[in-house]
N, C-alpha and C positions, 0 to 999 in steps of 0.2 A: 746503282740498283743491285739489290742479293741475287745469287745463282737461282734463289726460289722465287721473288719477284721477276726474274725475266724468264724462269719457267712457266710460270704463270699467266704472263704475256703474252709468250709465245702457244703454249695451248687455247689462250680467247683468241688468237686473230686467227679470222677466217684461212680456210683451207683453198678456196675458189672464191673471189668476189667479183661480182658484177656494177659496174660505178659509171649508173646513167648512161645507159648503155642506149645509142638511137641507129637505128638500122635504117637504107634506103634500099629497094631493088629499080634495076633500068633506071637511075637517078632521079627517081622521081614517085617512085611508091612509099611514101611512111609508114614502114611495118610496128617496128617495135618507136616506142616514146619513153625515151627515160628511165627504161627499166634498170633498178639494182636489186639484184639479192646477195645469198652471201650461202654457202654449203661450209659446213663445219667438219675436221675432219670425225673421218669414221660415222658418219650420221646419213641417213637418206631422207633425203628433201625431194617434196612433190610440187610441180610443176603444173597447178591446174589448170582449167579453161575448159570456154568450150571449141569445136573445131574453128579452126583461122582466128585464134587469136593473137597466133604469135611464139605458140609452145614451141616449138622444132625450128624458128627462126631463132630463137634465144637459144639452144642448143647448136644449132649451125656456127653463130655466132661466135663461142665461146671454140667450137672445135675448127673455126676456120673455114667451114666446107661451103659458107658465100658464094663465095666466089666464084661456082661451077653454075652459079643459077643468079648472078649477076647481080648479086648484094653487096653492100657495101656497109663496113659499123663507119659512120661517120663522126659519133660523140660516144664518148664516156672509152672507159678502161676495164680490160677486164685480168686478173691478175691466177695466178697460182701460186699456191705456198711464198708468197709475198711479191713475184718478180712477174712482168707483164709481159700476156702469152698473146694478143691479138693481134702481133703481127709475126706468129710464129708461121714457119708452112704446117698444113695436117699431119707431114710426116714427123717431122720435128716434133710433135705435138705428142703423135704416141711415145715417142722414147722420151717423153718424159714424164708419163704415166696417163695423157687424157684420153679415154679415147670411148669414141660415139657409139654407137650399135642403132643404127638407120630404121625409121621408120619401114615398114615391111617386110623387115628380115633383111633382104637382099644376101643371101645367100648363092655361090655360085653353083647354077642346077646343074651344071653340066660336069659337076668334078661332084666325089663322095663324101659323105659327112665326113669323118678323120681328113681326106685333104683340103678342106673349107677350114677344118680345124687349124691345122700345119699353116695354113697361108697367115694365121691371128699372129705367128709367131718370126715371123718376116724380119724384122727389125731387131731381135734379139741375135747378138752373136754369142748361140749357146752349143753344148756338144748334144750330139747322140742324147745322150743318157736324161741329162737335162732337159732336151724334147720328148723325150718318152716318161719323164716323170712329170711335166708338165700336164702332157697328153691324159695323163692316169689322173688327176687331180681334177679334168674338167671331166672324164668319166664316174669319178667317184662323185661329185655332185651333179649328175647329168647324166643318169647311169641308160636312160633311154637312146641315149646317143649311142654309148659302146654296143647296145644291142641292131644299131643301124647303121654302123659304122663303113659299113661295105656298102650302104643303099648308097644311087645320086640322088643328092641335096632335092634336087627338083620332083622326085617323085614320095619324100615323105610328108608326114601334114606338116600342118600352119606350127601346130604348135612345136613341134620337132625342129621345122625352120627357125622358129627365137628361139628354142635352146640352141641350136648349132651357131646362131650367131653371137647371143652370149657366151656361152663358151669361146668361139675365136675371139672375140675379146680379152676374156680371162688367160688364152694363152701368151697374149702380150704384156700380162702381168702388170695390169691396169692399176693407180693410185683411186682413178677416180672413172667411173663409166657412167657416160649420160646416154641414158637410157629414153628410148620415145619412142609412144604409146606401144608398150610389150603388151598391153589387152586388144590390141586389135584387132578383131575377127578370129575370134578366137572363144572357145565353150568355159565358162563359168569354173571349171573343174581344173582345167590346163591352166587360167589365168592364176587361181589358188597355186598349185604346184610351180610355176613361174617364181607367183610374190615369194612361195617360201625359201626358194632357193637363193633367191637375190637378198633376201634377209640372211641368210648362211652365209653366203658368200660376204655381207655386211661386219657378221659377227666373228665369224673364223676367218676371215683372209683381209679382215680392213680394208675392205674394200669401200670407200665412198659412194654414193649415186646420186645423181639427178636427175629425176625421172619426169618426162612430161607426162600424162595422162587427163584421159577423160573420163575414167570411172573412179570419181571422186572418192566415191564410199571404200574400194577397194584403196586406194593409193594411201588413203589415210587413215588404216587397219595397218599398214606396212612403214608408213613413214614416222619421221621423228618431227619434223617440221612442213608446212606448207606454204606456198603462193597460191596466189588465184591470179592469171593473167586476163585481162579480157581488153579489147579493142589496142593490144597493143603496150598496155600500163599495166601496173600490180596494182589492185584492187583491195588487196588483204593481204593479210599474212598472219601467223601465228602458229602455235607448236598443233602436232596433229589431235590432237584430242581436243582441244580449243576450236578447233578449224569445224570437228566434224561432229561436237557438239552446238555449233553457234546456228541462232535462228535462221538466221541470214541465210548462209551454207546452205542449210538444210532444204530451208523454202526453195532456194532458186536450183540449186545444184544434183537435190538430189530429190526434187519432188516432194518432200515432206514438211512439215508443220507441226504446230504443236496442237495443231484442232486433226490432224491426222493428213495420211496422206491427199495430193489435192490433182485435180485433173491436170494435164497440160494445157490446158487454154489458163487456166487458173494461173499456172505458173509464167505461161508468156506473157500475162498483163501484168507478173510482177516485175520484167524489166521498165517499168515505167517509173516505178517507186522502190530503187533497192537505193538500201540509204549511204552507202560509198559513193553514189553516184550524184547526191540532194549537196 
């Protein structure tokens, strides 16, 4: 094989793949069935559904964090830049570039934004200068942070909490950050200023993501690729503009139709006849 043939290789094989991937909790729950995906690098893939279908158990998965809530993957394989990470520990995990940002923030209230920040940076053995130009990098895209930087975590809003916890991410100088649900509870306005930032962060810092969410329409304004997970299985898949032009999408996910928008009762008697499922 040429040096340009195995560059070429090497650029199509997945960055992250996921290979029938079945998850159990208390040895006895089947959360996820089989699921595979595949994240490309440098691309943001959307992780759709609706709640409990398995979004953030498929990100657990892949970051390892099971385990604290009594899961187990029992089938399939999940890999990084070709080499298999799912029996890595979480620690282990970050220092080699994965790393989750938790549903809710989870921020710690009781320490200040900048040292919530500091703590993303744990695992790097870097100097002074390097934590402080790190530091400057998640203020210059998070510039609301430096301005609350002396507040505790616990008394700014929702939306200041997912940036503070994006950003301690980013201080760990992340390959790839799986992200889950960053719209949640959160105003229409901040969720915008979020997706734009995580797209910056996409296009200037190659930064990877995958992101679960449930505001489809938004996730696939931002993404390059999607899934639809539901009861556990991937249901669809396709690039985002496909996804979030396709009838299907539309009808069940996002209310709409091509006869116009249609009620909720309308759309809950379409789970009886959506045709992934015939």
């Amino acid at each position: 094989m040429t040096n340009t043939a195995t560059a070429t290789a090497a650029s199509a094989a997945p960055y992250l793949s996921i290979n029938n991937v079945e998850v159990i909790y208390d040895h006895v729950i089947l959360v996820l069935k089989g699921v595979s995906l595949q994240v490309q690098k440098g691309s943001i893939v959307a992780l759709l559904g609706a709640n409990g279908a398995g979004k953030s158990t498929t990100l657990k998965s892949i970051s390892n964090l099971l385990h604290a809530e009594r899961g187990d993957v029992t089938k399939g394989s999940i890999e990084f830049k070709g080499n298999r990470i799912d029996q890595m520990t979480p620690n282990d995990l970050v220092k080699r570039g994965v790393i989750q940002v938790m549903e809710g923030r989870h921020c710690f209230g009781h320490l200040t934004i900048e040292e919530n920040l500091l703590t993303g940076a744990y695992t790097r053995s870097i100097s002074r200068a390097e934590l402080k130009e790190s530091l400057e990098k998640v203020y210059h895209y998070f510039p609301r942070l430096k301005t609350r930087r002396t507040s505790q975590a616990g008394y700014t809003s929702g939306g200041e909490q997912q940036m503070c916890a994006i950003g301690r991410a980013l201080m760990a100088k992340p390959e790839m950050i799986l992200l889950d649900e960053p719209s949640m509870g959160l105003a229409p306005q901040i969720v915008e200023e979020i997706f734009e930032i995580v797209k910056d962060l996409n296009s200037k810092e190659q930064v990877s993501f995958l992101l679960a969410e449930q505001n489809t329409m938004v996730a696939l304004r931002y993404a390059d690729f999607g899934y639809i997970l539901e009861n556990g299985r991937i249901v669809m898949e396709g690039d985002a503009h496909y996804l979030s032009t396709n009838e299907d999408v539309k009808e069940f996910y996002l209310g709409l139709s091509s006869e116009g928008r249609k009620s909720f009762r309308d759309v809950k008697h379409y789970r009886r006849r959506k045709r992934w499922l015939s």
